[in-house]
C-alpha positions in Angstrom: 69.4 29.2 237.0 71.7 32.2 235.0 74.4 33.4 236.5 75.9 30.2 237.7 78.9 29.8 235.5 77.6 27.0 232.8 78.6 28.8 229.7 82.0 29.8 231.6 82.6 26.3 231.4 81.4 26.3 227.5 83.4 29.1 226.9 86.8 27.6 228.6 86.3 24.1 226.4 86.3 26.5 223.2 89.0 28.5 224.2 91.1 25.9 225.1 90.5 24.2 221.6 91.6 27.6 219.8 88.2 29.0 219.1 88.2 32.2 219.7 86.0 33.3 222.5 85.5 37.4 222.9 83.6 36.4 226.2 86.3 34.1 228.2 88.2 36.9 229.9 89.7 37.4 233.5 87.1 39.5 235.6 85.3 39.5 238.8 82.2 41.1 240.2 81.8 44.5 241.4 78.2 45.8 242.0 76.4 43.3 240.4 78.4 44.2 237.0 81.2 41.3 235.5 84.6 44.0 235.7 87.5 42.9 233.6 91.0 42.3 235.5 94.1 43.0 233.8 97.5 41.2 234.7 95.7 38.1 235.8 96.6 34.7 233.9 94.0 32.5 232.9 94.8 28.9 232.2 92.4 26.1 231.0 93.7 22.4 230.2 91.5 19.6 228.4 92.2 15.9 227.7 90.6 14.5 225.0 90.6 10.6 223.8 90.2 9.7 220.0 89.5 6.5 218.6 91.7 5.3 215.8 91.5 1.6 214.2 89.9 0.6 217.7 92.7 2.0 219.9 91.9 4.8 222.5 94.5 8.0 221.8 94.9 10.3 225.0 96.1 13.9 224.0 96.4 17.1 227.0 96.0 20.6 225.7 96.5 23.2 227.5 96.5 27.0 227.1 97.5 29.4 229.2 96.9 33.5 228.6 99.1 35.8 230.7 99.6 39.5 230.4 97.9 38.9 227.2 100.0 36.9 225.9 98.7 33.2 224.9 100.9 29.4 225.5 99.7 26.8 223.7 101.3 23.2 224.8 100.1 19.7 223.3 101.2 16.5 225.5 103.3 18.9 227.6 105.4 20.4 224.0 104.9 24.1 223.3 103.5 25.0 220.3 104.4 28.4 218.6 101.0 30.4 217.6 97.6 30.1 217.4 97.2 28.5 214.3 99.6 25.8 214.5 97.8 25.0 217.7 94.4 25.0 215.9 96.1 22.5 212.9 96.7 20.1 215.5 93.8 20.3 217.1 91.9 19.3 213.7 93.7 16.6 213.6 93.2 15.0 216.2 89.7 15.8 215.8 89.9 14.4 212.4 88.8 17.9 210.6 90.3 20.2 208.1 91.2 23.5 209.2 89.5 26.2 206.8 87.3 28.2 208.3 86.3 28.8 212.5 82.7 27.8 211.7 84.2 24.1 210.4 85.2 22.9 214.1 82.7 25.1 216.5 79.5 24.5 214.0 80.4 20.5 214.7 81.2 21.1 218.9 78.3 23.1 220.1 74.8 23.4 219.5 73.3 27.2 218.1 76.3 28.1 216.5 75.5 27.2 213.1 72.2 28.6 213.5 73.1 31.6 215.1 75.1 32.4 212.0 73.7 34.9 209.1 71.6 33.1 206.2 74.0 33.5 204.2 76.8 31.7 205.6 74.4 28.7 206.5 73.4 28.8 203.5 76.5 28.7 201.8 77.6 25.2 204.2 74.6 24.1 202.9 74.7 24.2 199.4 77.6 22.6 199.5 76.9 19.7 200.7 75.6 18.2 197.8 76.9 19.7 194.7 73.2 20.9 194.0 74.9 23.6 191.7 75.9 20.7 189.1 72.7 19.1 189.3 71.0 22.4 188.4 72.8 23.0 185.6 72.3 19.7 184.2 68.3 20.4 184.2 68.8 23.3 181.4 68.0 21.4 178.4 64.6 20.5 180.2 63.9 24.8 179.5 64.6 25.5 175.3 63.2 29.0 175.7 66.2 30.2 178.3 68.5 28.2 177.9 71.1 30.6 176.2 70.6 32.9 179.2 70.8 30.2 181.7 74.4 28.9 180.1 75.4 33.0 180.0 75.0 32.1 184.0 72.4 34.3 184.4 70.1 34.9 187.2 66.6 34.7 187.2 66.4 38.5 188.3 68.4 39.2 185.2 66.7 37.0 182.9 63.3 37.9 184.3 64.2 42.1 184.0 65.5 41.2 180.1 62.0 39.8 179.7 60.4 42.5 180.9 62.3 45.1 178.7 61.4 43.6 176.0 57.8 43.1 176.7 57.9 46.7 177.7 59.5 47.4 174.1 57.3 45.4 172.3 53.9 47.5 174.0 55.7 51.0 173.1 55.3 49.6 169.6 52.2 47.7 170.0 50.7 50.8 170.6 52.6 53.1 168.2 51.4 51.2 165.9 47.5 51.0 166.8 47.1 54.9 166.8 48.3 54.4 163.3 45.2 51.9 162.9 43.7 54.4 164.6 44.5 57.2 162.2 43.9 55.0 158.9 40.7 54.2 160.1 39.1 56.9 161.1 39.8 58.4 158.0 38.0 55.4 156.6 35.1 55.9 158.8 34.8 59.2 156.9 34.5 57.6 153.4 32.8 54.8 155.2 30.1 57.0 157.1 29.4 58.8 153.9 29.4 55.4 151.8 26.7 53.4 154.1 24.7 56.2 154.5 24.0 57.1 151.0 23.4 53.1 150.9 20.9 53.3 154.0 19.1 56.3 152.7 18.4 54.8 149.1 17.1 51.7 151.3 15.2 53.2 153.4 13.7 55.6 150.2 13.2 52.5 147.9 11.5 50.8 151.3 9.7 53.7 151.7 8.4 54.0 148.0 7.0 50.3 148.0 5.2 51.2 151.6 3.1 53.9 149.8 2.5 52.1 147.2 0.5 48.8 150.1 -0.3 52.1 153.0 -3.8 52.9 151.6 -4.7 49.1 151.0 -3.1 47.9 154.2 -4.1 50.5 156.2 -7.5 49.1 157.9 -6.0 45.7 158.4 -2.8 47.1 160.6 -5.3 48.5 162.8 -7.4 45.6 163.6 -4.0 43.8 164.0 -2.6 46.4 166.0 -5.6 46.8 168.5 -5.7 42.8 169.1 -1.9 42.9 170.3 -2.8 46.2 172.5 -5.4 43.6 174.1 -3.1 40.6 174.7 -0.3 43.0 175.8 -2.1 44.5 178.8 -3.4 41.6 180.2 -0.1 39.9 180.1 1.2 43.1 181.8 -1.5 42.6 184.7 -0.5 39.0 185.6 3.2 40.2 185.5 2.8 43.0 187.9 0.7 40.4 190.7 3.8 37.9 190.4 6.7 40.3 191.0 4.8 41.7 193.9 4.3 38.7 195.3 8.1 37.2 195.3 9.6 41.1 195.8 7.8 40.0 199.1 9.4 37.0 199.5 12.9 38.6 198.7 12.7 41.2 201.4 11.6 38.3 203.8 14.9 36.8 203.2 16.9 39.9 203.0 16.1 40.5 206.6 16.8 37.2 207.8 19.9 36.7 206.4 21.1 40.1 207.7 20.5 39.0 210.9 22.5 36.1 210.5 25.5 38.6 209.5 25.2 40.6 212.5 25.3 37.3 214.4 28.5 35.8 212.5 30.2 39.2 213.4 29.5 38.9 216.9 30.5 35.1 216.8 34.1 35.9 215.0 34.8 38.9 217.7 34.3 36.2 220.3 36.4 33.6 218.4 39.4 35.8 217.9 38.4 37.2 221.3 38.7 33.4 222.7 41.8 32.6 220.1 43.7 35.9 221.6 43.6 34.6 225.6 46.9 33.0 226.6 47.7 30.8 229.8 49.1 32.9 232.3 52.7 32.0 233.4 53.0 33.5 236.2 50.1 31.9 238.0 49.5 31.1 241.5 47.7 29.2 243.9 44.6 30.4 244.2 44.9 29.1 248.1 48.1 29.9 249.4 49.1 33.1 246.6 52.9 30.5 246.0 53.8 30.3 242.9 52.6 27.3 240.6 54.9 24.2 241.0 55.4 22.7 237.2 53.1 19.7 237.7 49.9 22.1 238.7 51.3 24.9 236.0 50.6 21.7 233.5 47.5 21.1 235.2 46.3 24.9 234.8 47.3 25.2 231.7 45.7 21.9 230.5 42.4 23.6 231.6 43.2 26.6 230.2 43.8 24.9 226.8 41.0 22.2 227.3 38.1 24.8 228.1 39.2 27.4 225.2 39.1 24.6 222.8 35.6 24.0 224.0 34.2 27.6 223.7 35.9 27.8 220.1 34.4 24.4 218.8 30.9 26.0 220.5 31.4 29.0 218.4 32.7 27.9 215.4 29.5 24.9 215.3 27.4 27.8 215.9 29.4 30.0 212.9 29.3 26.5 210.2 25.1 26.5 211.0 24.5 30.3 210.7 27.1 30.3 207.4 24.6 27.1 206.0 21.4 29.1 206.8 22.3 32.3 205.0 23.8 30.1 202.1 20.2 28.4 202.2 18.3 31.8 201.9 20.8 33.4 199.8 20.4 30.4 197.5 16.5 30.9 198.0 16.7 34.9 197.1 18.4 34.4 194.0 16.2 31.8 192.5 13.1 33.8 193.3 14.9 37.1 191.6 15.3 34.9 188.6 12.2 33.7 188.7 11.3 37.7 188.3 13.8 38.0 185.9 12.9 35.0 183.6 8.8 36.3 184.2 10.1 39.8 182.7 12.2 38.1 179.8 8.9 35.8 179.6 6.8 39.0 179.1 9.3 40.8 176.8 9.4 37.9 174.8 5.6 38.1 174.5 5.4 41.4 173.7 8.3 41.3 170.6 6.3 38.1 169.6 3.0 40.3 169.3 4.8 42.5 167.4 3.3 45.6 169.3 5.9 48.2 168.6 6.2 47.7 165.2 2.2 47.4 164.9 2.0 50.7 166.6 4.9 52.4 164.4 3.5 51.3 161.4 0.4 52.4 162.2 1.2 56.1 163.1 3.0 56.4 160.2 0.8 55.1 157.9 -2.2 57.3 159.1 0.0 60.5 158.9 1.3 59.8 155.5 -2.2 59.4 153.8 -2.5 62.9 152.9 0.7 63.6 151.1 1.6 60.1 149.8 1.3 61.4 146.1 3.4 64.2 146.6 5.7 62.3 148.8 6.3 59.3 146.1 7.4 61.9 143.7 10.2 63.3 145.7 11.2 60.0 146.7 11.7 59.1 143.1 13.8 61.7 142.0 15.9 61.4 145.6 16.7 57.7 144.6 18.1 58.5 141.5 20.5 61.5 143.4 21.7 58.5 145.8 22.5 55.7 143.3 24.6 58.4 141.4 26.6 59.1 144.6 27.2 55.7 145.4 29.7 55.1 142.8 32.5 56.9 144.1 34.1 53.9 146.2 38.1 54.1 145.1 39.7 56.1 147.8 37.9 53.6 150.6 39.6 50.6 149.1 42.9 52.3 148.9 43.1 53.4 152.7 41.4 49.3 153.5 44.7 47.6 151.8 47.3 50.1 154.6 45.0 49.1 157.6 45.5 45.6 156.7 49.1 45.6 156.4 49.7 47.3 159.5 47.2 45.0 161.2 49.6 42.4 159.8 52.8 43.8 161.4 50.7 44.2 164.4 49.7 40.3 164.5 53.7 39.7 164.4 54.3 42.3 167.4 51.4 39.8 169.2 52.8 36.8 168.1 56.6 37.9 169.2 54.9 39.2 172.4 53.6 35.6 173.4 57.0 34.1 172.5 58.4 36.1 175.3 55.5 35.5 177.4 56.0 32.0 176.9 59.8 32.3 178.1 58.3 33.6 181.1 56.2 31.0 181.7 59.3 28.7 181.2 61.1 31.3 183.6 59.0 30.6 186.3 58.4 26.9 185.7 62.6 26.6 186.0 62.6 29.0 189.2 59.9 26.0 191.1 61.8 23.4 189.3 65.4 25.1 191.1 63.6 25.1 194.4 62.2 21.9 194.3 65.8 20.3 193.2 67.6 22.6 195.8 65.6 21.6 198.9 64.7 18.2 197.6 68.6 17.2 197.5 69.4 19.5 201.0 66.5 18.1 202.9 67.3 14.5 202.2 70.1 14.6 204.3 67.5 15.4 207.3 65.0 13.0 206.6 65.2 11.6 209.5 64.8 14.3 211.6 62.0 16.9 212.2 64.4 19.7 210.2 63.8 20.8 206.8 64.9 24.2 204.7 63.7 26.4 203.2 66.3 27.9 200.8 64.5 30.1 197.8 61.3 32.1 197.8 59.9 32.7 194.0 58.3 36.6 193.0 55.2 36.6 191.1 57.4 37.0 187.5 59.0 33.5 188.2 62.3 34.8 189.6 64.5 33.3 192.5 65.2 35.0 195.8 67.9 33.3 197.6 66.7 32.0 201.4 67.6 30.1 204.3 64.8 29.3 206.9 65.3 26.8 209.0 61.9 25.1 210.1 61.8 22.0 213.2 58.7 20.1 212.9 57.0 22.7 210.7 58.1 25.9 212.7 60.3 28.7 212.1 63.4 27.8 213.9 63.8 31.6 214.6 60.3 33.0 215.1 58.3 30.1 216.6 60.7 27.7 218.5 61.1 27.6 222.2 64.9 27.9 223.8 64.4 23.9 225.3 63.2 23.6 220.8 65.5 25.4 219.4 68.3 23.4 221.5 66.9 20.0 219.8 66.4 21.1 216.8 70.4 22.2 217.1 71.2 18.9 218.0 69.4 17.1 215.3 71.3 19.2 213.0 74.9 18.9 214.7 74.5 15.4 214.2 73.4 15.6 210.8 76.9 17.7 210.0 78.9 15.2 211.8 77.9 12.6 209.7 77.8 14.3 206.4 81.8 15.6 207.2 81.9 11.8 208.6 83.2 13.0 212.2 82.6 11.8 215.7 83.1 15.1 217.6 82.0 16.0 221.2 78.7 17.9 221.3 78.3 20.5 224.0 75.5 21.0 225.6 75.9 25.0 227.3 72.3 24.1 229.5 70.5 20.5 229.5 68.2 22.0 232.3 66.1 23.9 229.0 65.9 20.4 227.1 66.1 17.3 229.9 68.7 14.9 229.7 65.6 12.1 228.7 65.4 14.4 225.3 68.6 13.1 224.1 68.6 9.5 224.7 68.5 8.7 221.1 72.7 9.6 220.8 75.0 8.7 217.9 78.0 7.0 219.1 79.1 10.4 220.6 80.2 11.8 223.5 77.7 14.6 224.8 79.0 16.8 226.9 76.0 18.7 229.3 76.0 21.5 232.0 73.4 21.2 234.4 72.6 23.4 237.7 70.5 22.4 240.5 66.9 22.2 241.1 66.5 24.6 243.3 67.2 28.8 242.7 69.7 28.4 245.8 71.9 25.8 244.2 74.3 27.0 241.8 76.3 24.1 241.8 77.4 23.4 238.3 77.5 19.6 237.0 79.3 18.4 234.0 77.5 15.2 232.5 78.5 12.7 229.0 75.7 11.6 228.3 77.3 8.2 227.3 77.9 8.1 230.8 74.3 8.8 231.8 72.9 5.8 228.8 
């Protein structure tokens, strides 16, 4: 239980080592609040044994605060101040001292993790020199490599890209109204140019149509009523068959919306189901005691057992509802392109009959009977206007040779656009091939444990965001790990350290009731240090335990 004193304990071994401690103070309790006590001395003495070339060492420390006022003694000589103490104590240990983190990251478990990203991530990357290796990969990336040895980042390099693509559109498109400008003035010419061309066509067309209309005239109508004939009756057989599958269609419509309405009620129950969680604080449905932890399992394994029933019901039920409106859905778009390929069908027939221009010609023809002397006389001399017009061509060519050459300097501003697009692309493939190297190299030192890391997280233009997530057997060490998890994942990682700075340190264990001793049989040849209380809420008695001693 809390309150008993374990981390006391923890606290005391630190202090005594020289790490500082803000919590290891003289106090007492007063109304059920901890009440500091000034002008009491506090005095905590350790001995600790260290292996050298097979011999065991035996060193006593001892420090003693008094008045505020801290004595540090090794082996029973004094030792002048807080650092000096500290040196010694690394050396015994066997570490440098540098930093705080250095000998209390390697002592107790949740220190290093309970440190900011930033520092962890910082011990991290330094393990294996992954800098060196990173920069030995530019060559692999020709396109950025100038930036990359300038030492810049990929926020840097990835903004500079970005300018320049944003430069390179502000004259993209200065450059198409231009165009734009050029060739509307060339429509003008242009307009004026194909339509004196089209309306001399469509005269000279027009002449040579008087000249067959009278002849021709009797034989487009018998032409024209046989394709009225085959037209209609096409129509008719049309009409029956889209009536007949627009049937079908709303058959399906309606079943498949029922299905909908079913899979929305199914997913409602699913998260519904998904959403229920195993109630903790549970108790005997008999007696109203709380659960002991061998019928809490129990409970909980039928909790668990008959939710994952309902959800496999549901989500069998959800896989054949989803396969029957795929079926009909499949079933309602073949028969609207069968309606679709019957209309195409009957369009096809029609333009093949040639009933529009049958019917065109016809009118025409009838109407221009009358007049078609007078009317190939004007046609003549409106010819002869047209073809005269038609010479003046000049000015278009002049205003076709600028569009071209600014469409030129535009198909450089493309072609220098891609070239920074493809230094993007090169950007981004660096930035996956940095994070792949980084955590490659970091997490091989934790192969053989359930810890990996996470140390970079790439934005969608390829740049690097600087990261340190710690994950235990696929989990977020901070967002999805138990206390008993987090406390093995913490020691799978202490050891890890102590190995990597080649040290054989104590580990300290602040509570082995959240883990079990039987999680840590698998030891390195350490000493584990444990606190554990009693079973029961009533005993507070505090037991120190080695684990070495225990296996």
């Amino acid at each position: 239980p809390y309150g008993t004193g374990k981390t006391t304990i923890y606290e005391a071994f630190l202090w005594c080592l020289g790490i500082s401690t803000n919590s290891f103070e003289p106090c007492h309790r007063i109304e059920n609040t901890w009440q500091k006590i000034d002008g009491l001395t506090t005095s905590v003495s350790l001995e600790l044994i260290a292996t050298e070339n097979g011999s065991d060492l035996t060193y006593n420390l001892s420090r003693v605060n008094k008045g505020g006022v801290n004595k540090f003694t090794l082996d029973e000589k004094a030792i002048g101040t807080l650092k000096a103490y500290q040196k010694q104590v690394c050396n015994i240990m066997g570490c440098e001292l540098n930093d705080e983190f250095t000998l209390k990251d390697m002592l107790s478990l949740g220190e290093f993790n309970s440190k900011e990203w930033v520092a962890q991530r910082k011990t991290l990357m330094a393990l294996a020199n992954v800098d060196t290796k990173v920069r030995s990969q530019y060559v692999k990336y020709p396109l950025i490599s100038d930036c990359l040895l300038k030492r810049m980042s990929t926020e840097e390099i990835g903004k500079a890209l970005n300018k320049q693509l944003k430069d390179i559109d502000k004259k993209k498109t200065a450059k198409n109204a231009e165009i734009s400008v050029i060739e509307n003035e060339m429509l003008n010419y242009q307009l004026d140019y194909e339509k004196l061309g089209k309306d001399l066509e469509t005269v000279e067309k027009r002449i040579a149509e008087i000249d067959e209309q009278l002849t021709d005239y009797t034989k487009l109508q018998e032409e024209f009523a046989q394709a009225t004939i085959k037209k209609e009756q096409a129509r008719v057989e049309l009409d029956l068959l889209i009536k007949a599958e627009n049937t079908k269609v709303l058959e399906y419509t309606r079943d498949i919306s029922k299905s909908n309405a079913r899979l929305v009620e199914i997913d409602e129950e699913i998260n519904f189901t998904e959403g229920k969680e195993f109630n903790e604080n549970a108790v005997c449905p008999y007696c109203g005691r709380e659960l002991n932890f061998e019928s809490k399992a129990k409970a909980l394994e039928n909790f668990e057992k008959e939710k994952e029933n309902k959800l496999k019901s549901l989500r069998e039920e959800r896989i054949a509802l989803k396969s029957r409106i795929e079926t009909f859905d499949k079933e309602r778009a073949l028969t609207n392109k069968n309606m679709v390929d019957k209309q195409f069908e009957f369009d096809r027939s029609v333009e093949k009959l040639g009933w529009v221009d049958l019917r065109n010609k016809t009118t025409a023809m009838g109407n221009a009977n009358i007049l078609i002397i007078r009317e190939k006389e004007s046609l003549d001399k409106k010819a002869n206007d047209l073809r005269i017009e038609l010479a003046k061509e000049e000015q278009l060519e002049r205003l076709n040779l600028k569009a071209n050459d600014m469409r030129k300097e535009l198909l450089e501003l493309c072609e220098e656009e891609q070239g920074v697009l493809e230094r993007k692309e090169e950007l981004k493939k660096y930035s996956q091939d940095t994070r792949k190297i980084v955590e490659d190299t970091i997490n091989s030192y934790f192969e053989d444990t359930n810890i990996t890391y996470q140390l970079y997280s790439i934005t969608n233009d390829g740049t690097l965001n600087a990261d340190c997530i710690c994950m235990w057997q696929g989990r977020s060490y901070d967002k999805a790990l138990s206390r008993g998890e987090r406390l093995l994942a913490d020691y799978e990682l202490i050891n890890i350290l102590q190995q990597v700075y080649d040290l054989s340190l104590p580990i300290f264990v602040d509570n082995l009731g959240d883990i079990g001793e039987t999680q840590l049989d698998k030891v390195r040849d350490v000493q584990v240090i444990t606190l554990k209380t009693g079973e029961s809420k009533e005993d507070k008695n505090v037991s120190v335990i080695s684990v070495k001693e225990v296996y």
